[in-house]
C-alpha positions as CSV (number, residue, x, y, z in Angstrom):
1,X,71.9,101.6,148.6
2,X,75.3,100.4,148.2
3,X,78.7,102.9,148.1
4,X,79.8,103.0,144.6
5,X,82.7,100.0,143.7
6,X,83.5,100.1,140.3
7,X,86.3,102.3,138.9
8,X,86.3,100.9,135.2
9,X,87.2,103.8,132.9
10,X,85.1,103.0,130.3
11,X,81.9,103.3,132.5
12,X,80.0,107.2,132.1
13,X,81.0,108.3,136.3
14,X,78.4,108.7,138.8
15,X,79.9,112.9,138.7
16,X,79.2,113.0,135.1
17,X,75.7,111.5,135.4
18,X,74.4,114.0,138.2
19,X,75.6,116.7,136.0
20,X,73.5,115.4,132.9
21,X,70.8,115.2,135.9
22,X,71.1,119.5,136.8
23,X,71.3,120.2,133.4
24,X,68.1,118.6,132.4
25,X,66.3,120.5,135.3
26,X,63.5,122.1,133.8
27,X,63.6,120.4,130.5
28,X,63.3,116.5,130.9
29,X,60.2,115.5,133.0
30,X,61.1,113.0,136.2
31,X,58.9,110.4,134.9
32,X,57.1,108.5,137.5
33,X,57.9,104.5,138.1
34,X,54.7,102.6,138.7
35,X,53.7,99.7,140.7
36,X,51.4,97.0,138.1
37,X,49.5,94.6,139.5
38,X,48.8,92.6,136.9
39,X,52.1,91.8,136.2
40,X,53.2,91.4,139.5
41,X,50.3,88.9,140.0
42,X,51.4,87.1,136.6
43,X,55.2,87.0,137.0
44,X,54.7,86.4,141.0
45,X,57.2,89.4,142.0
46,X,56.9,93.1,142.3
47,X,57.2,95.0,138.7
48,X,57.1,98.7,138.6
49,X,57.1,100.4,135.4
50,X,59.5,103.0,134.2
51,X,57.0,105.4,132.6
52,X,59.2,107.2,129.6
53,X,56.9,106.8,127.1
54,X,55.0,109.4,129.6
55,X,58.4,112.0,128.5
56,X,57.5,115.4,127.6
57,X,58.5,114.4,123.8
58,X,57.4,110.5,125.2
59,X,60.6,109.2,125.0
60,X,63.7,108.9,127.3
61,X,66.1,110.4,124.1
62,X,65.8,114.1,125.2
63,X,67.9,113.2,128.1
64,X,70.6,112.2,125.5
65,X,70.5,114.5,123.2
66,X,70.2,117.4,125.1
67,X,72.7,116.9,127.4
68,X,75.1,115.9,124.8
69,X,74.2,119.8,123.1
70,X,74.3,121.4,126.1
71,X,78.5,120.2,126.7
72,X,78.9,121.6,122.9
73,X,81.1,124.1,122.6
74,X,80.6,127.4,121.6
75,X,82.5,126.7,118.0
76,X,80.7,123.4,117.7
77,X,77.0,125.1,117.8
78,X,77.9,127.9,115.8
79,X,76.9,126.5,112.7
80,X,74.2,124.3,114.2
81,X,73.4,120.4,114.9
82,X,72.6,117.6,113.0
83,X,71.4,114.4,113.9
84,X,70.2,110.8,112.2
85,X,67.6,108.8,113.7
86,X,64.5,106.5,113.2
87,X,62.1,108.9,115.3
88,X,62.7,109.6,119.1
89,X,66.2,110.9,118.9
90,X,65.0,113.5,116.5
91,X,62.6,114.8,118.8
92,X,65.1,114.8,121.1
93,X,67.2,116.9,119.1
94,X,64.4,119.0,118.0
95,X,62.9,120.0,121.1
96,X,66.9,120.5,122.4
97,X,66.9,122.8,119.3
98,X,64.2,125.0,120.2
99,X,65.0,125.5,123.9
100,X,68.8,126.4,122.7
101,X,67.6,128.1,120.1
102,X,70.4,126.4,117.7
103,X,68.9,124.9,114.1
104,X,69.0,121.5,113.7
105,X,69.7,119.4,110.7
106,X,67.8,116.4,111.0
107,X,68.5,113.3,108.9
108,X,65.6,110.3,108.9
109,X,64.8,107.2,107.2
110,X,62.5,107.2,104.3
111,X,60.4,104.7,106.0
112,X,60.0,106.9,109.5
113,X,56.2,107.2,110.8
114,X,55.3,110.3,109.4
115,X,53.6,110.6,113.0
116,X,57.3,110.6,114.0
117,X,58.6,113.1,111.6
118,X,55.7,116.0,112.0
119,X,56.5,115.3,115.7
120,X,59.9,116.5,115.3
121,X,58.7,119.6,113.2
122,X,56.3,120.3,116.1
123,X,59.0,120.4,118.9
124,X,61.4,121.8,116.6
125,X,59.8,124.8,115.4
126,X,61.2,127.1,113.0
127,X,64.5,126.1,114.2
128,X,64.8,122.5,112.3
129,X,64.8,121.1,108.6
130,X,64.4,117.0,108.4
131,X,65.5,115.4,105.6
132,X,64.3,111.6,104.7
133,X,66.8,109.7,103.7
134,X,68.0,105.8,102.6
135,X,65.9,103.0,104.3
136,X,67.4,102.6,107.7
137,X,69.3,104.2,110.8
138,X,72.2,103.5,109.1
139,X,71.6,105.0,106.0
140,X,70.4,108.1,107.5
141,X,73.3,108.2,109.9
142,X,75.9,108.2,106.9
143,X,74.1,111.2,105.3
144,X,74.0,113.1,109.1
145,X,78.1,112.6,109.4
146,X,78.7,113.6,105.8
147,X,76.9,116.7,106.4
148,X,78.4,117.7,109.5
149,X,81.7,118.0,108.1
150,X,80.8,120.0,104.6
151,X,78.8,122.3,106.7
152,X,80.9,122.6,110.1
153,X,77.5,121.1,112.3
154,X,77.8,120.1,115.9
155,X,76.9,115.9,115.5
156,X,74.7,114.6,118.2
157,X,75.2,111.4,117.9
158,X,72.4,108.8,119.4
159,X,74.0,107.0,121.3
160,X,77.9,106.5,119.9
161,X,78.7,109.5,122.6
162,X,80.0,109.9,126.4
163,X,77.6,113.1,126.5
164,X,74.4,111.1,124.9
165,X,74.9,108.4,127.6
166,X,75.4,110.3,130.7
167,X,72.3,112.0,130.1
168,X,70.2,108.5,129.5
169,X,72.0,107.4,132.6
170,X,69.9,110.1,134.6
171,X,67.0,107.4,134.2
172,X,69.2,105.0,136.3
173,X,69.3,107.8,139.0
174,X,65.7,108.3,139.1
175,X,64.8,104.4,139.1
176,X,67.3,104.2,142.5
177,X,65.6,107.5,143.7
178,X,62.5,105.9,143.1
179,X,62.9,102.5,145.1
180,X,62.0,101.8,148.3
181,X,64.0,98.8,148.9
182,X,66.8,97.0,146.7
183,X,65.8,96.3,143.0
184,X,67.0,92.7,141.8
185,X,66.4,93.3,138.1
186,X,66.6,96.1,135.6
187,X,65.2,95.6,131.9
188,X,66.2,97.9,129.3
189,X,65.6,97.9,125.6
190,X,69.0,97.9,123.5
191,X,69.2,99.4,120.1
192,X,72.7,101.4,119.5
193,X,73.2,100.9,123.3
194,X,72.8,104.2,124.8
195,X,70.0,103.5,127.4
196,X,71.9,100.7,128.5
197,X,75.3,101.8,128.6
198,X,73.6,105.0,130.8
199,X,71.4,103.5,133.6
200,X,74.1,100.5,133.6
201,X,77.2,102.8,134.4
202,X,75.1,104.4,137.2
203,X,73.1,101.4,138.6
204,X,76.1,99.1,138.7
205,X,78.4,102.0,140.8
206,X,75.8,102.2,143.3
207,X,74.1,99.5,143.7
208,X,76.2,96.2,141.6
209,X,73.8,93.7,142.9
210,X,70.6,94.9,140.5
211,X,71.6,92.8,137.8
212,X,70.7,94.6,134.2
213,X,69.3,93.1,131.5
214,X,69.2,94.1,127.6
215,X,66.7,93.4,125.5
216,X,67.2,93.5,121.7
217,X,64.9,92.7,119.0
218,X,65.7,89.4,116.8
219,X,65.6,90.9,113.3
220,X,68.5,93.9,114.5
221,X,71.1,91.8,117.1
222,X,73.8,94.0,116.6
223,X,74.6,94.1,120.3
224,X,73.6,90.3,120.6
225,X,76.1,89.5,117.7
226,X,79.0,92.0,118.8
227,X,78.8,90.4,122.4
228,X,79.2,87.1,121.0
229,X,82.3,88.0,118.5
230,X,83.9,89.9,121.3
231,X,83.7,93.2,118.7
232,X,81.2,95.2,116.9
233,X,79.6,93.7,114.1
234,X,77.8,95.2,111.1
235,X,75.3,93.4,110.2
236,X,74.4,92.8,106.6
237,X,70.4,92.6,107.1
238,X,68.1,93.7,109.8
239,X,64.4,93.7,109.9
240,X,63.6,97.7,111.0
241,X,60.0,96.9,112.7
242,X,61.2,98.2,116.3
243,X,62.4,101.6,114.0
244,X,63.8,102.8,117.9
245,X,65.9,99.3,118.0
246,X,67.0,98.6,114.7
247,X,70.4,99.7,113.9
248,X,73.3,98.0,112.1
249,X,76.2,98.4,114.1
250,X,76.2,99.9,118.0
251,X,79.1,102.3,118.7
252,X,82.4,101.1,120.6
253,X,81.8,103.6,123.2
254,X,78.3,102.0,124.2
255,X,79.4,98.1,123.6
256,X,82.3,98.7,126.3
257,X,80.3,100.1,128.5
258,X,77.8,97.2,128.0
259,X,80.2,94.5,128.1
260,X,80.5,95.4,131.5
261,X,77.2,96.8,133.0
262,X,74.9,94.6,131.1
263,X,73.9,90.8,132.8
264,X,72.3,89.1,130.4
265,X,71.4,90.0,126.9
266,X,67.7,88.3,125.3
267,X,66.4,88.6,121.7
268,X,62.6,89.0,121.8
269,X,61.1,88.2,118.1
270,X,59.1,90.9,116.3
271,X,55.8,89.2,116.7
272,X,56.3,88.5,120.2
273,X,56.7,92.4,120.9
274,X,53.2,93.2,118.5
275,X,51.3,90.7,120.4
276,X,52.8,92.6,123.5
277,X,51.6,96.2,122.1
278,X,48.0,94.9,121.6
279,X,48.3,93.3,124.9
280,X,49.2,96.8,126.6
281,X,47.1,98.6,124.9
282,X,43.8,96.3,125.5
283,X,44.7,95.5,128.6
284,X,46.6,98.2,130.2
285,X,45.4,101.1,128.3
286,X,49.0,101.9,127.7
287,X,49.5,103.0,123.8
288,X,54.0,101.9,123.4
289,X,55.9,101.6,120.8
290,X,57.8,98.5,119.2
291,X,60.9,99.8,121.1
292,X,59.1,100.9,124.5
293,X,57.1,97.3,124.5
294,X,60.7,94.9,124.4
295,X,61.3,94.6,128.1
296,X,57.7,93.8,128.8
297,X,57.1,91.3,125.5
298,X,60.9,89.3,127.1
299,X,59.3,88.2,130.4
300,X,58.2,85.2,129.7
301,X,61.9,84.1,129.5
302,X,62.8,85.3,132.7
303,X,59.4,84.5,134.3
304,X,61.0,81.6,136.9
305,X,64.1,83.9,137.5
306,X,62.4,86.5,138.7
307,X,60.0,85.4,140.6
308,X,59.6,86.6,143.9
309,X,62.4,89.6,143.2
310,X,62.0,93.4,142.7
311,X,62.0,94.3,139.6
312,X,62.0,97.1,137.1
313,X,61.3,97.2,133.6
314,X,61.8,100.4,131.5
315,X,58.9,101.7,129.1
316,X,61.5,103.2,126.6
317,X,58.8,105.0,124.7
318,X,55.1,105.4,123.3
319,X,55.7,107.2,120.0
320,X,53.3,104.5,117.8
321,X,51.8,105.8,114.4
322,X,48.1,104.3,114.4
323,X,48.9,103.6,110.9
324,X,51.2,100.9,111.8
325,X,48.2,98.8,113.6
326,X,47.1,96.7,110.6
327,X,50.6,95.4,110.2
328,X,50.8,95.1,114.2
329,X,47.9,92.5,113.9
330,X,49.2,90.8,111.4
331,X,52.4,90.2,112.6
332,X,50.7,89.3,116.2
333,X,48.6,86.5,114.9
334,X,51.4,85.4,112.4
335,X,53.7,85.2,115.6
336,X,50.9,83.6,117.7
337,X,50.3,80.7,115.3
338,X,46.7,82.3,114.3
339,X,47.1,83.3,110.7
340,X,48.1,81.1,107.8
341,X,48.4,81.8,104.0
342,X,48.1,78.5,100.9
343,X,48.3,78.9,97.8
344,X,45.6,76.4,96.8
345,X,44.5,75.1,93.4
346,X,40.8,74.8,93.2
347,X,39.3,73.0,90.4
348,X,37.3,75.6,88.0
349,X,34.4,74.7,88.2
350,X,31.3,75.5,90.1
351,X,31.0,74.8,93.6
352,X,34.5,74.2,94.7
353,X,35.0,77.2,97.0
354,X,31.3,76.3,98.0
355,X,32.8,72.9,98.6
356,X,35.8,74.1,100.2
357,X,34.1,76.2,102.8
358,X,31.5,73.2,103.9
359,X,34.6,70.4,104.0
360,X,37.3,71.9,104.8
361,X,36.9,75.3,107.2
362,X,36.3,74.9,110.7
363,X,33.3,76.2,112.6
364,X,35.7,78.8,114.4
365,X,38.2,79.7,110.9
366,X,37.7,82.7,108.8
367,X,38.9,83.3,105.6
368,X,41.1,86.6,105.8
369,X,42.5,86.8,102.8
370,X,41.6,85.6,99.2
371,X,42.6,86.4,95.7
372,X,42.0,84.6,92.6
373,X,42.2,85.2,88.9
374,X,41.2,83.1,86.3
375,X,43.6,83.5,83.6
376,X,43.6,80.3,81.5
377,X,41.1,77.1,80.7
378,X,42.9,74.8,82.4
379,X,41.0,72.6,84.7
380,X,42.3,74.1,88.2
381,X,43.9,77.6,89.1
382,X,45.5,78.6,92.2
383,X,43.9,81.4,94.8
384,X,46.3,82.5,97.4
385,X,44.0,82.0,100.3
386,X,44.6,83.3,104.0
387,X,42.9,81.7,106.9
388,X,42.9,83.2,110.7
389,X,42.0,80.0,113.8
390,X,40.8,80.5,116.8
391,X,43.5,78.7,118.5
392,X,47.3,78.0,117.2
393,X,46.3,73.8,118.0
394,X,42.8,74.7,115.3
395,X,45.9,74.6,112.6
396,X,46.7,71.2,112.4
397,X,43.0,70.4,112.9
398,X,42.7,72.3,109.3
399,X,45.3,70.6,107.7
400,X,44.4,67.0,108.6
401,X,40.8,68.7,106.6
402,X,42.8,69.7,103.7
403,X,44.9,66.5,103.5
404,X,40.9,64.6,103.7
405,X,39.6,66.3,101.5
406,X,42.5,65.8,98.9
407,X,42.5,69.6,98.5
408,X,46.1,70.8,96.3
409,X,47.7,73.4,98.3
410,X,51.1,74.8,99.7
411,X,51.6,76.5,102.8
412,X,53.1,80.4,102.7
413,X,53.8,81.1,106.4
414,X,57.6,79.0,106.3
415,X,58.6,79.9,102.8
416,X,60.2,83.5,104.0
417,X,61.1,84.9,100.5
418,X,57.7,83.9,98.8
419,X,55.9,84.4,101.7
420,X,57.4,88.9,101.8
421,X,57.1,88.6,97.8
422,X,52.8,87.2,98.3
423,X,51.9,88.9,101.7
């Protein structure tokens, strides 16, 4: 590997890094980087997997957290910690709590997996109390800093902190330990920036030729959007699907750190990254959650870039909630072109779903979805009808039918706001 050759001050040191690395003996696992096959074979390169979902609390964020407790002060612990976050940072915290034997405060978003939050109660022991809170990261986070200063708590921040990001750069040091030849390409998911920030600061002092690249989900670009304007940006709206990826605003420790470590930064939409979780899971056998299935669901962008080239992609976590896999589905086939929703008006009278079904469906269409109430005499009523193809090109196929067969309808899938108030 190369000698280290950047002396930026903003970047977490290579000194600082190692130290995260001895403290974390004995309490982060060294998670093994795998060799796939099939996605070697399919991107035409070599693609090893950085396996933190495989984490003793299946995430990379007890690198983070407890690194960032254990370079606490004595003053700053005496009263305990307390934390905000959408899932993994919590059980971060948690099991940092339990091994440090300091309670933890733990502040989480209403809608958190409750897979998520007994998972922090697990690691945490007697020696945490979670609190749900507000509707996102953000909300949650506001609540965490208001009750470190009335109670005097030690705030471990997610990713907003030098301490937080030295220890997620310790995955950098294991993906170089790891290699047996130069990597070309590093993907890493972004949410507040930590991971990034981490392996980006340590991979680009040793080896500055691996280029890194960030991958942030469309509904949450806060890094995408600060990048562009050159400062952080708060955004007004975010879709929280990836919960581990969805924050408002990224700190200004972790956004100058990625300004400078980071390549290239690519927005992967929601669906593309559930189509990517059933993928993994049906193919791979590897169960990942929205966060730890980004880098993977962006490589179809990069797929003539890095061909050829050595290549790593981080696995940022595998904390899913098996409730969430309806809603997966959904939004996988919505994303893949396979689902639609109508309204459609059907005459009332007898025989015109009967009709409908022999004229208009497709030998390979099912009907998914359908709800009607009859609540008037009028001659027609509409159903709100939804309708999963075979293939995205059987769409069109259906709607030349509808159009035929002079059937009264209005699609769902484009119209955003009455397509979140119907489905």
């Amino acid at each position: 590997m190369a000698k280290p050759i950047m002396t930026s001050s903003s970047l977490i040191s290579v000194e600082q890094i190692y130290q995260a690395k001895v403290r974390l003996k004995g309490i982060a696992d060294i998670t093994p980087m795998l060799y796939n096959y099939r996605f070697s074979e399919q991107y035409d390169c070599s693609i090893w997997l950085k396996r933190e979902d495989m984490q003793v609390v299946r995430s990379y964020k007890i690198r983070g957290a407890y690194n960032n407790m254990a370079t606490m002060t004595a003053e700053q612990l005496k009263n305990g910690v307390v934390c905000a976050s959408a899932g993994n940072h919590a059980q971060g915290v948690a099991f940092a709590c339990q091994k440090m034997q300091v309670h933890g405060k733990i502040f989480m978003p209403i809608v958190t997996p409750k897979q998520k939050v007994n998972k922090v109660k697990l690691f945490g022991k007697e020696f945490v109390e979670v609190v749900l809170t507000g509707d996102t990261f953000d909300d949650a986070n506001a609540e965490a800093q208001l009750c470190a200063e009335e109670e005097g708590r030690g705030y471990v921040h997610p990713f907003n902190d030098r301490g937080t990001i030295a220890g997620q750069g310790t995955v950098g040091v294991e993906i170089l330990d790891s290699a047996t030849g130069p990597i070309d390409y590093i993907f890493v998911p972004v949410g507040g920036g930590g991971l990034a920030a981490g392996i980006g600061s340590y991979v680009k002092q040793i080896s500055p030729k691996t280029k890194i690249i960030g991958v942030e989900p469309a509904g949450a670009p806060a890094m995408y959007e600060s990048l562009i304007q050159g400062s952080l940006v708060n955004l007004e709206h975010i879709d929280a699907f990836v919960d581990g990826a969805a924050v408002r605003q990224v700190g200004q420790n972790t956004f100058n750190i990625v300004q400078e470590v980071v390549d290239d930064l690519q927005l992967v939409p929601e669906g593309k990254i559930c189509s990517t979780i059933l993928q993994l899971y049906n193919e791979e056998g590897l169960v990942v959650e929205p966060a730890g299935a980004l880098t993977l669901a962006v490589l179809d962008q990069y797929a003539d870039e890095i061909k050829g080239k050595n290549v790593v992609v981080v696995v940022s976590g595998g904390n899913n909630d098996i409730t969430r896999t309806e809603e997966i589905k959904e939004r996988a086939l919505l994303y893949e072109g396979l689902k639609h929703y109508f309204i459609i008006r059907f005459p009332q009278r007898a025989g015109a779903l009967r009709d409908f079904l022999n004229n208009v469906l497709g030998p390979n269409d099912d009907i998914t979805h359908f709800e009607y109430t009859k609540k008037h005499n009028r001659g027609s009523g509409p159903a709100m009808v939804g309708i999963q193809v075979k293939q995205s090109g059987d769409y069109q196929k259906l709607i030349a039918r509808m159009d035929e067969n002079q059937i009264d309808y209005q699609t769902i899938n484009d119209r955003e706001m009455l397509f979140e108030l119907l489905i």
